[in-house]
N, C-alpha and C positions, 0 to 999 in steps of 0.2 A: 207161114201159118199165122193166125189171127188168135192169139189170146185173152182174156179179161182177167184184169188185175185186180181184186175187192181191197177199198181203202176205207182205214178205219181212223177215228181221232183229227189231227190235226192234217193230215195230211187229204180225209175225205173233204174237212173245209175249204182246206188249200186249192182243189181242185174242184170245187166246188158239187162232186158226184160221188159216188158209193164205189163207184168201178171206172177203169178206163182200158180202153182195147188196145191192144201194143199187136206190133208187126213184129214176128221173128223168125228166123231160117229155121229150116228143119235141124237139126242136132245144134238148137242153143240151150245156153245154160242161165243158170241162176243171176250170172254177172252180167251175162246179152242181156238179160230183161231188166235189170237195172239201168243202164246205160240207155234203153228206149224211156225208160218209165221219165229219167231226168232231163226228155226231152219234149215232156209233157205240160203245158203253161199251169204255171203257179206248181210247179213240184220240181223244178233244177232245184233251187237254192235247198230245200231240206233235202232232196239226194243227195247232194256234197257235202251236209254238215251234219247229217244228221246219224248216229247207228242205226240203221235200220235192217232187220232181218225178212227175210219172203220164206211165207209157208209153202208147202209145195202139196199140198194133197192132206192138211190141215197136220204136217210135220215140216219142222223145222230144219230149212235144207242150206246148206254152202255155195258157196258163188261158181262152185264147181257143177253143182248140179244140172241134168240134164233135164229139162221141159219137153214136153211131146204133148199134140194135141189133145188136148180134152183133161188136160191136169187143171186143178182149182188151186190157183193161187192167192195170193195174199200178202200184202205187205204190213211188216208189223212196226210200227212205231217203240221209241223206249215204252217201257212195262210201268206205268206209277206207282205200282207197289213195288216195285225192284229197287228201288231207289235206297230202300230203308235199310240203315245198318241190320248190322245183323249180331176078289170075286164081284164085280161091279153091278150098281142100279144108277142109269143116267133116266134123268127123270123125277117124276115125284115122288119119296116111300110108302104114299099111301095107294092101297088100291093096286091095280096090275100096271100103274100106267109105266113109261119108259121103256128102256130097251134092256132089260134084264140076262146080265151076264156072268152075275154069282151075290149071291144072300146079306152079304155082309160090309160092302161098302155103297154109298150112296152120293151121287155124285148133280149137282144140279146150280144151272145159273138162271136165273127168273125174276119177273118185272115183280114180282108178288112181296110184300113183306115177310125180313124173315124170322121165325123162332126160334132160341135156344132151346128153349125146356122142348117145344117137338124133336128137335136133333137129339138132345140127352135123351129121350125117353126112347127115340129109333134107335139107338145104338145100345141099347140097355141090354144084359146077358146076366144070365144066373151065374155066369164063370165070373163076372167083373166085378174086382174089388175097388175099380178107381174110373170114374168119368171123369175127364177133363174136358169142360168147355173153353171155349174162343171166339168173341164175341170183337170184331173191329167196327168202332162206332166213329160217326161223323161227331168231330169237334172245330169248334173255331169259327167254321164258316156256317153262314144260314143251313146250305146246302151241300150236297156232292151230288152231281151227275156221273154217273158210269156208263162205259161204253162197251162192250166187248165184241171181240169175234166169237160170236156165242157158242159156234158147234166146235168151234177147237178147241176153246176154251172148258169148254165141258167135258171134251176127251183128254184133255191135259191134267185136270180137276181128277179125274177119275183113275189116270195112270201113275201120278201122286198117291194117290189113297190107297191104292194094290201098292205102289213100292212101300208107303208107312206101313202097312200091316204086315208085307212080312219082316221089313227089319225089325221093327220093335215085336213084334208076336201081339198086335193087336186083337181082338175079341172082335172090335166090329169100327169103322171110321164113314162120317159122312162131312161132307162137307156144301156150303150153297154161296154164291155168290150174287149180289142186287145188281141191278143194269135200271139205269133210270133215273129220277131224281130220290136222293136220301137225305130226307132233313137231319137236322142236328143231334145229336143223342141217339139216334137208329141204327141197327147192324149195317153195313155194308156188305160182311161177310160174316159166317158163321161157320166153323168146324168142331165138331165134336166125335171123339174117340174113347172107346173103353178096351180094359185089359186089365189082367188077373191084381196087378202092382201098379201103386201109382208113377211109378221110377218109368214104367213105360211107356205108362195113359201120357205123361209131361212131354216126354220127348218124342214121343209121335204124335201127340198135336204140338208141338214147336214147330217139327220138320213140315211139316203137313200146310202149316201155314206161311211159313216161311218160304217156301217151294212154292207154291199157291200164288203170293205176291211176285215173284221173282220167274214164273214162268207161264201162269197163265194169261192170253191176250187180253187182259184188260187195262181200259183206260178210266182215267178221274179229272172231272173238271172241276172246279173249287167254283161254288157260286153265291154271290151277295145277296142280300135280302132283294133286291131286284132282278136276280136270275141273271146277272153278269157277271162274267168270268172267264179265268184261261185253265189248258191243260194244265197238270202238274208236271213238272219236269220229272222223268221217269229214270230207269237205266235200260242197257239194251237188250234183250231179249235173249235166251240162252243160244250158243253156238249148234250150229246142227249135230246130234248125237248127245 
């Protein structure tokens, strides 16, 4: 069977394309498709060196995993924000748009700039005695380019924000991610959460971002006041499960 691999970051430059079509037997797995992928020009040398994870149906699957025609896969490079110590709406909050799946968390990666005070004020409740915002802004560099696998990333983004709500008893959590260029001082990311105590608002936007960096496919390119740059060295992307 014939399948297409979607490449994201350093590995779509490597290869100079977005996707690349692999040959595999009927009942291969996650490991056969790596083993064809590293035998694709300009992608051996980071198969061999590199952690790299494969999404399988935009979930993070093991090298055990089986492939069958018509799965959407994906290989995920280390995560740039992984690096760092340490009821859903996908879509925009305003208006009907998105895919609406419950009232209270808000989930969105977009080329658009983003705002805190709109996030504070989406997640606002007459039960909330604490909004905590989180605001990650570009320092240092002119720029940051962002990359992401956007529909995964969105659904990962979102299944974060359902798990902070119910561990801490959140009131309401949204969170948005930039993809694109982001000059200096600008959000990259934005999450904001509220809940009855501030003990909770804290540690569900901790988790929320924390998780966020360290598990949704995004990448970061550091860029000069000339728009030259490399990726950021990242970590590897969580284990399947």
């Amino acid at each position: 069977m014939t399948v297409s691999v979607r490449l994201f970051a350093i590995l779509r430059e490597r290869a100079g394309r977005d996707s690349v079509e692999i040959e595999l037997p009927e009942g291969a797995t996650v490991g056969d498709a790596f083993a064809r992928l590293a035998e694709t020009p300009g992608l051996g040398e980071l198969v061999a060196r590199m952690p790299l994870r494969m999404a399988v149906n935009r979930e993070y699957a093991g090298e055990g995993a089986r492939i069958v025609a018509g799965d959407e896969l994906a290989v995920i490079p280390p995560i740039s924000g992984g690096a760092e110590d340490e009821p859903v709406v996908i879509g925009s909050p305003e208006g009907d748009q998105g895919l609406r799946v419950g009232a209270r968390t808000h989930a969105s990666v977009t080329d658009e700039p983003l705002s805190a005070e709109r996030l504070s004020t989406w997640v606002g409740d007459p039960g909330a005695g604490a909004i905590v915002t989180f605001q990650g802004v570009t320092r240092e560099v002119a720029s940051l380019d962002y990359e992401a696998y956007r529909e995964m990333a969105e659904e990962r983004i979102a299944a974060i924000l359902v798990d902070c709500v119910e561990r801490h008893g959140l009131l309401a959590a949204a969170a948005e991610h930039r993809v694109g260029r982001v000059p200096r001082g600008e959000p990259g990311v934005v999450v904001a959460v509220s809940a009855g105590h501030r003990g909770e608002a804290f540690e569900g936007a901790r988790e929320a971002i924390d998780r966020i960096k360290a598990e949704a496919p995004i990448w970061k390119r550091e860029l000069d006041g000339a728009g030259e740059g490399a990726w950021v060295e990242g970590a590897a992307a969580p284990e399947a499960g």
